[in-house]
N, CA, C and O atoms as a DFTB+ gen file, in Angstrom:
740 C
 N C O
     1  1       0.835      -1.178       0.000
     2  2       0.000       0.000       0.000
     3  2       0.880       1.240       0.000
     4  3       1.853       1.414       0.733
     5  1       0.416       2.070      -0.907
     6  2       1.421       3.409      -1.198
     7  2       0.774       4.271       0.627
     8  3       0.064       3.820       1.526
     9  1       1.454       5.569       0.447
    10  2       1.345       6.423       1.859
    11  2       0.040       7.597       1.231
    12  3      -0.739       8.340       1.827
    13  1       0.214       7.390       0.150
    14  2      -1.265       8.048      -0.461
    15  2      -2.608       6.695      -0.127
    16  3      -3.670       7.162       0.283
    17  1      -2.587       6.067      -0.194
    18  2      -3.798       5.138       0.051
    19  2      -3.924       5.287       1.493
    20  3      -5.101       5.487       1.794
    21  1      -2.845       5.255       2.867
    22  2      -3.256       5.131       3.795
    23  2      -4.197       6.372       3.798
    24  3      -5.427       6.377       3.835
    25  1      -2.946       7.890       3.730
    26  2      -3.918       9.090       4.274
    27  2      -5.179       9.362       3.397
    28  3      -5.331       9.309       2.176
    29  1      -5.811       9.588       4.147
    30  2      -7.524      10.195       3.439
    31  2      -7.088      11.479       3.491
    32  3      -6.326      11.928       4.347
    33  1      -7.753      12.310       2.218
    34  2      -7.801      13.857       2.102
    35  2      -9.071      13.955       2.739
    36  3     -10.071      13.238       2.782
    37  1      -8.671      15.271       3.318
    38  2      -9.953      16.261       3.913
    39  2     -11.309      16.440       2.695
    40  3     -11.192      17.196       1.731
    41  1     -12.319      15.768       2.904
    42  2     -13.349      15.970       1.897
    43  2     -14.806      16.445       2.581
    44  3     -15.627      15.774       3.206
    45  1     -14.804      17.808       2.231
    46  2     -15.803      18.350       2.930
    47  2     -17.202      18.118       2.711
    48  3     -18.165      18.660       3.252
    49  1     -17.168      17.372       1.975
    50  2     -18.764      16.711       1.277
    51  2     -18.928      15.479       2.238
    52  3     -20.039      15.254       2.718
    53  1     -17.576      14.464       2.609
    54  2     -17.945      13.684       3.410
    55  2     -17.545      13.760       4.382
    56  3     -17.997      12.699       4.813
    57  1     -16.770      14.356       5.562
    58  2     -16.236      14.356       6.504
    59  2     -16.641      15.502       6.807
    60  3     -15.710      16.300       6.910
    61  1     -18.225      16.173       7.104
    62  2     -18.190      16.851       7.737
    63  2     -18.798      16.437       8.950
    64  3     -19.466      15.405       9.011
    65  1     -18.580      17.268      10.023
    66  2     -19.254      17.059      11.483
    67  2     -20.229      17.909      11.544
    68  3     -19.788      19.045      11.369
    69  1     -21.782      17.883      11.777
    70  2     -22.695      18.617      12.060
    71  2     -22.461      19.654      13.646
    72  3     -22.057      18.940      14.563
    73  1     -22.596      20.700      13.929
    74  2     -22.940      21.412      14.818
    75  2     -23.537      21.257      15.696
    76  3     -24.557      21.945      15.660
    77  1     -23.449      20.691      16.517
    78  2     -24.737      20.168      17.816
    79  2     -24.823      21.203      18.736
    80  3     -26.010      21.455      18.943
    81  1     -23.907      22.069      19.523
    82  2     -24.420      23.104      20.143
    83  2     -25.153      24.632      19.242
    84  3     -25.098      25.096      18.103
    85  1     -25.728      24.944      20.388
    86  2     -25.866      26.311      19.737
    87  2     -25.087      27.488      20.058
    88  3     -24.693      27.784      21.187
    89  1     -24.876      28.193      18.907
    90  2     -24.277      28.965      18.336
    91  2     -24.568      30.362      19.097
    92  3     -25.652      30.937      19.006
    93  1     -23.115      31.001      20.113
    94  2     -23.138      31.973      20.351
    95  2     -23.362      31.703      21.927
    96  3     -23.248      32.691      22.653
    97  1     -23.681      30.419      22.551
    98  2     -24.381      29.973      23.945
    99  2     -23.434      30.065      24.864
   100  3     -22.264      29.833      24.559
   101  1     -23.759      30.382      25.998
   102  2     -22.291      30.340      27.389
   103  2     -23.211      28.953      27.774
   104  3     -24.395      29.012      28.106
   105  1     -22.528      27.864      27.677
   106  2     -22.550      26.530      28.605
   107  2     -22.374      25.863      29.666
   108  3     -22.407      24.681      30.009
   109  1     -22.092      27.314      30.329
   110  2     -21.567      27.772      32.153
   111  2     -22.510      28.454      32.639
   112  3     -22.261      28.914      33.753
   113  1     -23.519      28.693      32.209
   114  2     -24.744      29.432      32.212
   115  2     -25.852      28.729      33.191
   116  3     -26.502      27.807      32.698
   117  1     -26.108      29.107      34.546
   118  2     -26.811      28.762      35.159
   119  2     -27.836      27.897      34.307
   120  3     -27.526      27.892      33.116
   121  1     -28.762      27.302      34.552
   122  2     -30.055      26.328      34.371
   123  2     -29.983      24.974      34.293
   124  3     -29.106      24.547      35.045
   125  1     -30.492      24.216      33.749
   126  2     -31.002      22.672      33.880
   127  2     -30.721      22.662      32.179
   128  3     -31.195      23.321      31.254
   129  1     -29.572      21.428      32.271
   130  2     -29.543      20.895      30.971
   131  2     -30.024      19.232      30.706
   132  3     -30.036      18.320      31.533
   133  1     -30.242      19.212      29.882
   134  2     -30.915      17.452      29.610
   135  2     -29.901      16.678      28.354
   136  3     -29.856      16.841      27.135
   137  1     -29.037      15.658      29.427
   138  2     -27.802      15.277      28.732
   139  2     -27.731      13.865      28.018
   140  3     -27.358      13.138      28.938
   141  1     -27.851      13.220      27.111
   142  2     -27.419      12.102      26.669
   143  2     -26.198      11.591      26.391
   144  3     -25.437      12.322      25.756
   145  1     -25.662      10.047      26.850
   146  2     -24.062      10.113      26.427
   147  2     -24.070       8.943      26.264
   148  3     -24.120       8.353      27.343
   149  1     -24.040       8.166      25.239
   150  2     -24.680       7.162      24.535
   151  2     -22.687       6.221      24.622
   152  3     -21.611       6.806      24.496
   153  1     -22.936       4.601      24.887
   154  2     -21.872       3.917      24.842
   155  2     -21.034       4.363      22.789
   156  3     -21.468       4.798      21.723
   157  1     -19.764       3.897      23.328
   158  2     -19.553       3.783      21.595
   159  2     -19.961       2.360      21.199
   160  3     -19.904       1.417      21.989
   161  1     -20.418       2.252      19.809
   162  2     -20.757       1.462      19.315
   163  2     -22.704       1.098      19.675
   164  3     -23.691       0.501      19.246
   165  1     -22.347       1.734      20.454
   166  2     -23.960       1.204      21.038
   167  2     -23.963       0.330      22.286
   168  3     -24.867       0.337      23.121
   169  1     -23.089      -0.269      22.325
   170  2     -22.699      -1.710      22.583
   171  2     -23.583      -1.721      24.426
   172  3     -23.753      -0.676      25.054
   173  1     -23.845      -2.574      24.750
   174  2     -24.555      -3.221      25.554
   175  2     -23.520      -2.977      26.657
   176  3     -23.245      -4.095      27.093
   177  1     -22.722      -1.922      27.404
   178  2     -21.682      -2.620      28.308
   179  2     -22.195      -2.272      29.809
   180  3     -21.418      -2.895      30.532
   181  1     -23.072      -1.620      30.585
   182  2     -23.521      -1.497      31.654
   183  2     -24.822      -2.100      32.580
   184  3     -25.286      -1.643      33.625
   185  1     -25.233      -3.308      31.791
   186  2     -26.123      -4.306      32.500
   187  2     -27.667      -4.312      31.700
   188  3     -27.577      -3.743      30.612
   189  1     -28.706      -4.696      31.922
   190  2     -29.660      -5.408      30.935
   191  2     -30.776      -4.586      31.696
   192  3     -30.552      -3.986      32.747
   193  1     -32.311      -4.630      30.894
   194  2     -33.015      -4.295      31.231
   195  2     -34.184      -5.381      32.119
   196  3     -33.845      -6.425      31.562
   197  1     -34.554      -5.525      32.444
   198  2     -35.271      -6.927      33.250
   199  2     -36.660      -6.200      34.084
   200  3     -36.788      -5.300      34.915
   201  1     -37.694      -7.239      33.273
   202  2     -39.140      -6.495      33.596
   203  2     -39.146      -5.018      34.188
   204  3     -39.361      -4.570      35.314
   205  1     -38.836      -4.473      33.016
   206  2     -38.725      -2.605      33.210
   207  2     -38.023      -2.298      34.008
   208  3     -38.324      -1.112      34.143
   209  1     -36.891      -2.586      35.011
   210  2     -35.804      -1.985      35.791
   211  2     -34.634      -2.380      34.899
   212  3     -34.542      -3.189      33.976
   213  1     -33.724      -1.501      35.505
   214  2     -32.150      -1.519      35.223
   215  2     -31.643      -2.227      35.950
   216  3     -31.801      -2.160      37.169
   217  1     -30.869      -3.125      35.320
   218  2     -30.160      -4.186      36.569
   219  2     -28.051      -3.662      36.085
   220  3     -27.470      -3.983      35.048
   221  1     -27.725      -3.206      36.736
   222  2     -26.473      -2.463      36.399
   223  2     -25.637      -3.559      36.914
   224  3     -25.688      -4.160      37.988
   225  1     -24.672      -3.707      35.662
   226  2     -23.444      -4.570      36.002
   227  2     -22.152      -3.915      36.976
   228  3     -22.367      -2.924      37.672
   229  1     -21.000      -4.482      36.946
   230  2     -19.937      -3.614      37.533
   231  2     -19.582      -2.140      36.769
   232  3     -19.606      -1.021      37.280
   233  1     -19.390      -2.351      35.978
   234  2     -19.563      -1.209      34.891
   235  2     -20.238      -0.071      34.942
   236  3     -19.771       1.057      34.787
   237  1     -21.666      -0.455      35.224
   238  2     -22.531       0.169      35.113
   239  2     -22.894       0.974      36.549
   240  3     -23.415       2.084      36.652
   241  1     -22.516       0.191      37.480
   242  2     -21.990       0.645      39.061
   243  2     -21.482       1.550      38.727
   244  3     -22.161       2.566      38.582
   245  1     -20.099       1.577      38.463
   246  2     -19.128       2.725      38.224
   247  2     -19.704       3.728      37.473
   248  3     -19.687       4.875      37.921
   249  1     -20.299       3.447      36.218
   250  2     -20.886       4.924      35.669
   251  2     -21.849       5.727      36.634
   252  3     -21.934       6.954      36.584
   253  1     -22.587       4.917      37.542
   254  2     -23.256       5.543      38.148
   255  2     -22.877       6.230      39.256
   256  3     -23.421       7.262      39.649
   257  1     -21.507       5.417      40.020
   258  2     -20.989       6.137      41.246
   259  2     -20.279       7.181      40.647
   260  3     -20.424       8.153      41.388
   261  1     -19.397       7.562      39.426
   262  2     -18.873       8.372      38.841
   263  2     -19.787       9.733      38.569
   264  3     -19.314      10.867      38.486
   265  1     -21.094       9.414      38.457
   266  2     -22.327      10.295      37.893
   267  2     -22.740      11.258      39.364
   268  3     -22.808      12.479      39.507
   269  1     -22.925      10.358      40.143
   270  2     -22.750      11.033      41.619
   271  2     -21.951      11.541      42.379
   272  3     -22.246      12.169      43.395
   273  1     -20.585      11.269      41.865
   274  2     -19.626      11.962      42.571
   275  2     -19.648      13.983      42.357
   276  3     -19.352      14.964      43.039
   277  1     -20.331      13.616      40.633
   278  2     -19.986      15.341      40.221
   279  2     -20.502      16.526      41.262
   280  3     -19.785      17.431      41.690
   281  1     -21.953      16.313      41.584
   282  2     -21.707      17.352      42.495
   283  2     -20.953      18.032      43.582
   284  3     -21.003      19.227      43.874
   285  1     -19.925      16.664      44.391
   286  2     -19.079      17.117      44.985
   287  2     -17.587      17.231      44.147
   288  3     -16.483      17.321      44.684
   289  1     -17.719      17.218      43.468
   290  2     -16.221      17.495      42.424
   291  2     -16.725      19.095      41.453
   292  3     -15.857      19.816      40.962
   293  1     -17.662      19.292      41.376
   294  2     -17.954      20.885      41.414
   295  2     -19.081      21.342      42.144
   296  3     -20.224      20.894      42.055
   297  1     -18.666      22.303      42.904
   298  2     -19.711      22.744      43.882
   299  2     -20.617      23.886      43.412
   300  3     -21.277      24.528      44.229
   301  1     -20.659      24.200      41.796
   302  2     -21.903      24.772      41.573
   303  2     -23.006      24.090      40.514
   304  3     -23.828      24.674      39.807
   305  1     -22.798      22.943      40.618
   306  2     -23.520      21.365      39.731
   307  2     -24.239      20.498      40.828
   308  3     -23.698      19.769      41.659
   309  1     -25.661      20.753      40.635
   310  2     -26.638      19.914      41.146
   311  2     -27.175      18.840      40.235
   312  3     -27.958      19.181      39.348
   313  1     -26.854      17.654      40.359
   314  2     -27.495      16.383      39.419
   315  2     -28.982      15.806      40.079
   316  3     -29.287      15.303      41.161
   317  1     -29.687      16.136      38.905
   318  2     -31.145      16.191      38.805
   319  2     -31.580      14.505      38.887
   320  3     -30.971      13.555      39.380
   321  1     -32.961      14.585      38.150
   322  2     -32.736      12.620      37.552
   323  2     -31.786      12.303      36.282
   324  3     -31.265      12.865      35.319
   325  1     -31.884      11.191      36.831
   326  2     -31.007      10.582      36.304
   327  2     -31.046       8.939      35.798
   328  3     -31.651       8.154      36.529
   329  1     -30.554       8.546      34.846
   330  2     -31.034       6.445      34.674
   331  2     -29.306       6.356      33.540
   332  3     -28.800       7.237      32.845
   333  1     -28.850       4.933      33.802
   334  2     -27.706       4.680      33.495
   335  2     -28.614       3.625      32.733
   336  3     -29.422       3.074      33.480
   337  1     -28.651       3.261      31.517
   338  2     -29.139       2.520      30.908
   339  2     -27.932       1.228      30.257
   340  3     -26.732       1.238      30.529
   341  1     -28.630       0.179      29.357
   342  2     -27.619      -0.740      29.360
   343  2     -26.119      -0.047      27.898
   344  3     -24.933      -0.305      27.694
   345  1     -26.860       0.600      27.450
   346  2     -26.045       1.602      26.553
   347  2     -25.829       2.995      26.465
   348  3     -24.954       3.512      25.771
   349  1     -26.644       3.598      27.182
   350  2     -26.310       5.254      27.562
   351  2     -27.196       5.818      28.714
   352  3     -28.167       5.461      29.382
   353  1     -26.581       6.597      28.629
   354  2     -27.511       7.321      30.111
   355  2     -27.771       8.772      29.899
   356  3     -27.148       9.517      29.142
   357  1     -29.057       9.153      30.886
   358  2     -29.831      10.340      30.527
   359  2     -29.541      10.916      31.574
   360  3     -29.148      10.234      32.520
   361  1     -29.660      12.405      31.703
   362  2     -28.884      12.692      33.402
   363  2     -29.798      14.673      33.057
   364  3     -29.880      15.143      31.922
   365  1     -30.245      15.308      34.148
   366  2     -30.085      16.323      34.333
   367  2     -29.404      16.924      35.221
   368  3     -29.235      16.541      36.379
   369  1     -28.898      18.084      34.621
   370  2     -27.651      18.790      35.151
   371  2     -27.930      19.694      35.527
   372  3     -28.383      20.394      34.621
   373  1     -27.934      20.436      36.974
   374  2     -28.471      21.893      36.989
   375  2     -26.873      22.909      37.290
   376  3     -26.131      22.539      38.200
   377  1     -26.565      23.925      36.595
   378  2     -25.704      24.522      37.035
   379  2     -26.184      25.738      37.368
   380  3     -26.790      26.502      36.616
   381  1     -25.798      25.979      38.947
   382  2     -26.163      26.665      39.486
   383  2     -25.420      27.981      39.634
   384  3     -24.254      27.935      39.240
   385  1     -25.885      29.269      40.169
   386  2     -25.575      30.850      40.250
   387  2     -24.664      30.171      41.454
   388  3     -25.011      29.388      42.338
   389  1     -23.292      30.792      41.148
   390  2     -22.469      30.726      42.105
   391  2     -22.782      32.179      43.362
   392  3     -22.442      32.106      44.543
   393  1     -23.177      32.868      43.008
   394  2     -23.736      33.922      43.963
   395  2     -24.724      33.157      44.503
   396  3     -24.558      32.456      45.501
   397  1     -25.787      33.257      43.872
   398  2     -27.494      32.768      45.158
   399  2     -27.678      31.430      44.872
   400  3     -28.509      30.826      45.551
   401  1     -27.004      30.770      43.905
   402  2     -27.997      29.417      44.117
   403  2     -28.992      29.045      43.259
   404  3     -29.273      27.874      43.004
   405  1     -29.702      30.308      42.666
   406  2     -30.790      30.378      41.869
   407  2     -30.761      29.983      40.419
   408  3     -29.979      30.554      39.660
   409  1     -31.818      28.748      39.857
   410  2     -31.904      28.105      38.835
   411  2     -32.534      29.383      37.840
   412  3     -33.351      30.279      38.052
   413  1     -31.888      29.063      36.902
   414  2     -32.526      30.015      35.653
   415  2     -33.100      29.648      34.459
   416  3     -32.403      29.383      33.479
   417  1     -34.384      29.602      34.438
   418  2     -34.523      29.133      32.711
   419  2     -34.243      30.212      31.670
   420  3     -33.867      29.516      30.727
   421  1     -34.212      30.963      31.420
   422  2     -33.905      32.087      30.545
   423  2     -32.305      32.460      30.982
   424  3     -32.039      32.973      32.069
   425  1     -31.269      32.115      29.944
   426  2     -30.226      32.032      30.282
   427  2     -29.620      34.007      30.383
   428  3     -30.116      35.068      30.005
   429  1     -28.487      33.659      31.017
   430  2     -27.742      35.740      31.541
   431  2     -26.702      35.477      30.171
   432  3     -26.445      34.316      29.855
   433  1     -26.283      36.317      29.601
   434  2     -25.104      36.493      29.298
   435  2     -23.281      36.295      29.941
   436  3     -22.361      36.339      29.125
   437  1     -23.028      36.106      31.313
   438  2     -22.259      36.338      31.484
   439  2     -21.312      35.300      31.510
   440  3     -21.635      34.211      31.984
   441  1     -20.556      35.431      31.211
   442  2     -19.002      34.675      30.766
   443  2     -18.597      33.695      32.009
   444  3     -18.937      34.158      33.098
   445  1     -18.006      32.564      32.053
   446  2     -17.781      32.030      33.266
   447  2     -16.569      31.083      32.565
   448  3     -16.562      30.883      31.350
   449  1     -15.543      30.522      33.473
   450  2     -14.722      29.579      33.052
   451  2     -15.181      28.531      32.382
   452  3     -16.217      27.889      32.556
   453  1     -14.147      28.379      31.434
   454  2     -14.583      27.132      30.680
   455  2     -14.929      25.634      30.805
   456  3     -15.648      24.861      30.171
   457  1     -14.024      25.528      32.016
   458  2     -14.023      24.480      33.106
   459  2     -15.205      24.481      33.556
   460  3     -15.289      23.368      34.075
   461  1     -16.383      25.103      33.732
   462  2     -17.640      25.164      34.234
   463  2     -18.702      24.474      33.268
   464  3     -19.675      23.783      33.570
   465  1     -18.251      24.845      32.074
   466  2     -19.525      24.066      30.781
   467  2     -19.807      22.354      31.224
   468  3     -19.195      21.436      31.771
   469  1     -20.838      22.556      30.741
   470  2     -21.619      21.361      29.993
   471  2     -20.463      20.387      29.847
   472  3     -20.313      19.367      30.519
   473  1     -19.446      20.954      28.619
   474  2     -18.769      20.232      28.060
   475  2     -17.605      19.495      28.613
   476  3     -16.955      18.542      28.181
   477  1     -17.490      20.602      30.284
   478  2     -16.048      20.196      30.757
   479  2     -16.914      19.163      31.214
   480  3     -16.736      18.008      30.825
   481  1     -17.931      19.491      32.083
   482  2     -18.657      18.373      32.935
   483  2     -18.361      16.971      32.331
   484  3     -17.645      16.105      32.834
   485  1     -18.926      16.920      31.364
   486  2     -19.157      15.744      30.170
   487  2     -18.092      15.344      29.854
   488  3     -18.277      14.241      29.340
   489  1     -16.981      15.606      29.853
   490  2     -15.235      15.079      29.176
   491  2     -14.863      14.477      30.591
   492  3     -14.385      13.361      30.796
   493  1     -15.117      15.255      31.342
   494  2     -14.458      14.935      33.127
   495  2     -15.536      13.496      33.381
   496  3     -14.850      12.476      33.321
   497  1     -16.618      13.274      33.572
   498  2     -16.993      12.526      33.651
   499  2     -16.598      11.133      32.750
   500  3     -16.413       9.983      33.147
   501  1     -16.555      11.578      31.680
   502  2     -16.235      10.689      30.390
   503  2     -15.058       9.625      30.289
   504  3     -15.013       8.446      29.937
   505  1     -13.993      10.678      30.814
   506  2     -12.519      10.484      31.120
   507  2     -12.383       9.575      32.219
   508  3     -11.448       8.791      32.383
   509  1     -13.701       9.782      33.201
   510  2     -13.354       8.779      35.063
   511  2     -13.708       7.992      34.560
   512  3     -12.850       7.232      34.110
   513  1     -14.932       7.705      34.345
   514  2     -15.434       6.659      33.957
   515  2     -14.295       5.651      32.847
   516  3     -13.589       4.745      33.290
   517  1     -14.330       5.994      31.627
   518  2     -13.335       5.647      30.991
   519  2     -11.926       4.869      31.591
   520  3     -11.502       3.835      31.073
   521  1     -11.329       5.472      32.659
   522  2     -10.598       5.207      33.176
   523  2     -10.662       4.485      34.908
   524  3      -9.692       4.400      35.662
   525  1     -11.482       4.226      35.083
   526  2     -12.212       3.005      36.147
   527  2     -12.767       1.930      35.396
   528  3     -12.661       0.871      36.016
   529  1     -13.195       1.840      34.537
   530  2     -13.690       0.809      33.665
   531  2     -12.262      -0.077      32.993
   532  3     -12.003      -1.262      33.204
   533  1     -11.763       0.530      32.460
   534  2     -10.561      -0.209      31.845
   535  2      -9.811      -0.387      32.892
   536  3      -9.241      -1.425      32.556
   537  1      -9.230      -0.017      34.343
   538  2      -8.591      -0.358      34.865
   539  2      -9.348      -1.804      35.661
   540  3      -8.699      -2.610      36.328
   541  1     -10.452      -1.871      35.474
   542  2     -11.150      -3.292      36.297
   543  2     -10.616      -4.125      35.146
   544  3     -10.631      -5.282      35.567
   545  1     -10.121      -4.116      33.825
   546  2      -9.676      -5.708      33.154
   547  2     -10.053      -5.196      31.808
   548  3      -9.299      -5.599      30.921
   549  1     -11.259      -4.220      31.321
   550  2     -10.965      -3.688      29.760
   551  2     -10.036      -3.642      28.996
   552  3      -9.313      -2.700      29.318
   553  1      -9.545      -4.332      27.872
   554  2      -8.125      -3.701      27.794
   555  2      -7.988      -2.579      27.597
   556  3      -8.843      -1.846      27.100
   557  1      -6.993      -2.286      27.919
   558  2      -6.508      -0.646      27.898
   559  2      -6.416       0.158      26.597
   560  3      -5.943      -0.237      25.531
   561  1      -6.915       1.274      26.853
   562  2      -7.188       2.174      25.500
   563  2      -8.513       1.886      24.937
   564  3      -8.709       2.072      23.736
   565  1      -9.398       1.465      25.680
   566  2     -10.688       0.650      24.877
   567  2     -11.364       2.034      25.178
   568  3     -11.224       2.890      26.052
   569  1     -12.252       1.858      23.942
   570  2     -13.105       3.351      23.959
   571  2     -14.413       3.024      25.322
   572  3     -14.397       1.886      25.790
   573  1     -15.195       3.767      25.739
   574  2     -16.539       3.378      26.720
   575  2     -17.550       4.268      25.973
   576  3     -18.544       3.742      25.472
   577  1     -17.329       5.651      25.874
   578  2     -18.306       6.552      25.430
   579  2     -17.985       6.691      23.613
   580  3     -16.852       6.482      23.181
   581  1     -18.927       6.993      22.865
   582  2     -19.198       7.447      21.541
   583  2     -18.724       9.294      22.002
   584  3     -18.742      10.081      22.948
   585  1     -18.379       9.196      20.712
   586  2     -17.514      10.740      20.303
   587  2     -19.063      11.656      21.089
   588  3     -20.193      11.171      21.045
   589  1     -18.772      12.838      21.666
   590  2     -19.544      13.668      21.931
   591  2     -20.637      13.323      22.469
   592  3     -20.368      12.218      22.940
   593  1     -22.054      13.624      22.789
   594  2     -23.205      14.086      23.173
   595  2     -24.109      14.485      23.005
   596  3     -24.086      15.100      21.938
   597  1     -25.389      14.535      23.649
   598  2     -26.721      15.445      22.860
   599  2     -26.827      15.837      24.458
   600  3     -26.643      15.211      25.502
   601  1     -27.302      17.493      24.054
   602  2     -27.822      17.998      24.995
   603  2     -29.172      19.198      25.378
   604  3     -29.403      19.957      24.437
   605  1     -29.549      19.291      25.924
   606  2     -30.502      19.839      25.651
   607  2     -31.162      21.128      26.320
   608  3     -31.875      20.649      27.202
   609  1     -31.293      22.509      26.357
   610  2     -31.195      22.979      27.486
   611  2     -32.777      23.035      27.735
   612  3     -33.746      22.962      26.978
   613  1     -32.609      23.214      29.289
   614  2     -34.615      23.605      29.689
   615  2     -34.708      24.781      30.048
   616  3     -34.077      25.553      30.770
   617  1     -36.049      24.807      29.114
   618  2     -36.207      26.269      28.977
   619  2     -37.500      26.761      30.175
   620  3     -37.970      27.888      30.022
   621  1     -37.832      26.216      30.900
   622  2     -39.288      26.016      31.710
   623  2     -39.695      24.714      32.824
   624  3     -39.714      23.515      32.546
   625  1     -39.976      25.289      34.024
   626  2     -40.433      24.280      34.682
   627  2     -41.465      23.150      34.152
   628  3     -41.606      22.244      34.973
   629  1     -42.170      23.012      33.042
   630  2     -43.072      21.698      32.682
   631  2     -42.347      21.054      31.755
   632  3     -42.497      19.834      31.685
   633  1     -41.221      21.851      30.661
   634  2     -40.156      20.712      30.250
   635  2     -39.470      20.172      31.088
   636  3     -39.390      18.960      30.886
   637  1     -38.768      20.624      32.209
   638  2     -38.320      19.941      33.095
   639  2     -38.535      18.560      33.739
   640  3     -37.839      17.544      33.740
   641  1     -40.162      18.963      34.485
   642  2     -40.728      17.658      34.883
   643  2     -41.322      16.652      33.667
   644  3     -41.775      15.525      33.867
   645  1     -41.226      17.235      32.530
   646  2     -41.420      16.072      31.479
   647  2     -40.273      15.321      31.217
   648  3     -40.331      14.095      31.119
   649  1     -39.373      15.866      31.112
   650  2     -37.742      15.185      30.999
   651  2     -37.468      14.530      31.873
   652  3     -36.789      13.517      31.703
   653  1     -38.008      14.989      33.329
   654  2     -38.084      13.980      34.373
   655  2     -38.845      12.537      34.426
   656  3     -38.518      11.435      34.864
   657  1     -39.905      13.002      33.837
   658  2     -40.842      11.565      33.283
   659  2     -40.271      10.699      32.588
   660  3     -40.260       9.513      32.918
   661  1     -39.609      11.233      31.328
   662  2     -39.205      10.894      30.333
   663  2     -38.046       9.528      30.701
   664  3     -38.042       8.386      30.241
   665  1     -36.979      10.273      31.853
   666  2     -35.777       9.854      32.064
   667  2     -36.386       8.593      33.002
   668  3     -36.076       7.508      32.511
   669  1     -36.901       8.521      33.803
   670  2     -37.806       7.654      34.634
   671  2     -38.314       6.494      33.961
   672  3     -38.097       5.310      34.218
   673  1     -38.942       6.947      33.165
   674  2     -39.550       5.548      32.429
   675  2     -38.639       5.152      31.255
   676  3     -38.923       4.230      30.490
   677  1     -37.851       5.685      31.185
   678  2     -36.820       4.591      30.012
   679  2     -36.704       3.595      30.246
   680  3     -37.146       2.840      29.379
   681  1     -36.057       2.898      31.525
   682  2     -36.506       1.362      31.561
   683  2     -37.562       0.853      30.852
   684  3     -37.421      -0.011      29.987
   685  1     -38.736       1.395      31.203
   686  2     -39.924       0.657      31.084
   687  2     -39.893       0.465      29.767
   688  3     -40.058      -0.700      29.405
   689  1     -39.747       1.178      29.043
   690  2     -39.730       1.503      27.531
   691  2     -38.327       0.773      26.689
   692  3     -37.921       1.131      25.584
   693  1     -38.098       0.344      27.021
   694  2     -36.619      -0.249      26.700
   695  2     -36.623      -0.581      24.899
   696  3     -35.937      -0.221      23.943
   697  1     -37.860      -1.505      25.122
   698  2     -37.870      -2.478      24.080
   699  2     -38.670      -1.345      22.867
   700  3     -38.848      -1.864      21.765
   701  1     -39.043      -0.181      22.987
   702  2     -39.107       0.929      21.681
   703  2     -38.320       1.964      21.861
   704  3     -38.365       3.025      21.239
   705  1     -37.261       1.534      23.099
   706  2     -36.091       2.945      22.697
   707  2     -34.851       3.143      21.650
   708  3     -34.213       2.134      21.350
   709  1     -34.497       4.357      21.102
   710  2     -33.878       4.476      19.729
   711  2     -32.470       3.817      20.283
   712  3     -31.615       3.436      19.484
   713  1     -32.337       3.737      21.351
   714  2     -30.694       3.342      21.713
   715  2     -30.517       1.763      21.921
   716  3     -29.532       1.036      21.796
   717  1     -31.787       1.519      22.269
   718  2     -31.487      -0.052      21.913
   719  2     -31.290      -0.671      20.721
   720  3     -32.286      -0.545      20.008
   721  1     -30.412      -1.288      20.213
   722  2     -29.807      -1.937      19.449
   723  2     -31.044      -2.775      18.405
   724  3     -31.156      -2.872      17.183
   725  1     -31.716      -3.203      19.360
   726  2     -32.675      -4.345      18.427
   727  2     -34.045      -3.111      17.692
   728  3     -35.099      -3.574      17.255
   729  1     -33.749      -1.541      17.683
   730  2     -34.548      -1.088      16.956
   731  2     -33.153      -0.050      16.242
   732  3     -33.781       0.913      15.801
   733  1     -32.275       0.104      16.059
   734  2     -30.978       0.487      15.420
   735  2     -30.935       0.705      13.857
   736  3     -30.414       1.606      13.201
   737  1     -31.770      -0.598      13.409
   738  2     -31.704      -0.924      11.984
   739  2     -32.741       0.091      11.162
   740  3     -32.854       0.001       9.939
């Protein structure tokens, strides 16, 4: 194989990446976000669903004790509901006014460390996990999470408690959810 066959050229028709945040947003911004972080591959690695509960493997332990640790690993992040499913998990995030405390649905403008986003949250988490999982016997370097995230912000107390519903009954719903594998195709 020549060194032209290995490298791929940059082809912007096919290698592009869609935009998932929005444009212009501070992600350090007080309110309630609604987070998805789906395994890579899809793959089944945090325990099974069984007559509508989650039955969490070792794995799936760890994503969850990892998921709970965040509020005390930043002290202006309140974790809402939450479900660790057998391939991804749904989680609300509230980041809170480091002054009062106070949840905001209508987001402020003001600037905050970057270390505060959504995004750090989500890499930091990504990264423990990642790295408690492979150290129990994964081999090493094995991916856990799919590239990036969906997120969602709330804009209102009745999206809220619907997202709360929502996140709640995923178990139950297993067998018509988009992340299960056996509806994929």
């Amino acid at each position: 194989m020549t060194e032209t066959n290995i490298k791929m050229k940059y082809n912007p028709e096919k290698h592009h990446r869609r935009l998932i945040r929005l444009k212009e947003y501070d992600y350090s911004q007080s309110g309630a976000y609604f987070i998805t972080i789906c395994v890579y591959n899809r793959e089944r690695l945090f325990g099974e669903i069984v007559n509508g509960e989650i039955r969490l493997n070792e794995w799936g332990t760890i994503v969850e004790k990892e998921l709970l640790k965040t509020p005390a690993l930043r002290s202006n992040v309140l974790l809402d509901e939450y479900v660790v499913m057998p391939n991804h998990l749904h989680g609300i995030i509230v980041i809170m006014d480091n002054c009062g405390g106070v949840l905001q649905y209508a987001p402020t403008r003001r600037l905050r460390s970057p270390s505060q986003t959504i995004g750090a949250i989500v890499r930091g988490f990504k990264s423990a996990t990642t790295k408690r999982i492979n150290e129990m016997g994964a081999a090493p370097g094995m991916p856990v999470w799919q590239r990036n995230y969906y997120e969602h912000i709330i804009r209102n107390e009745n999206e809220l408690n619907e997202i709360r519903e929502y996140i709640v009954g995923n178990p139950i719903k297993w067998a018509e959810d988009k992340n299960n594998p056996i509806n994929l195709t």
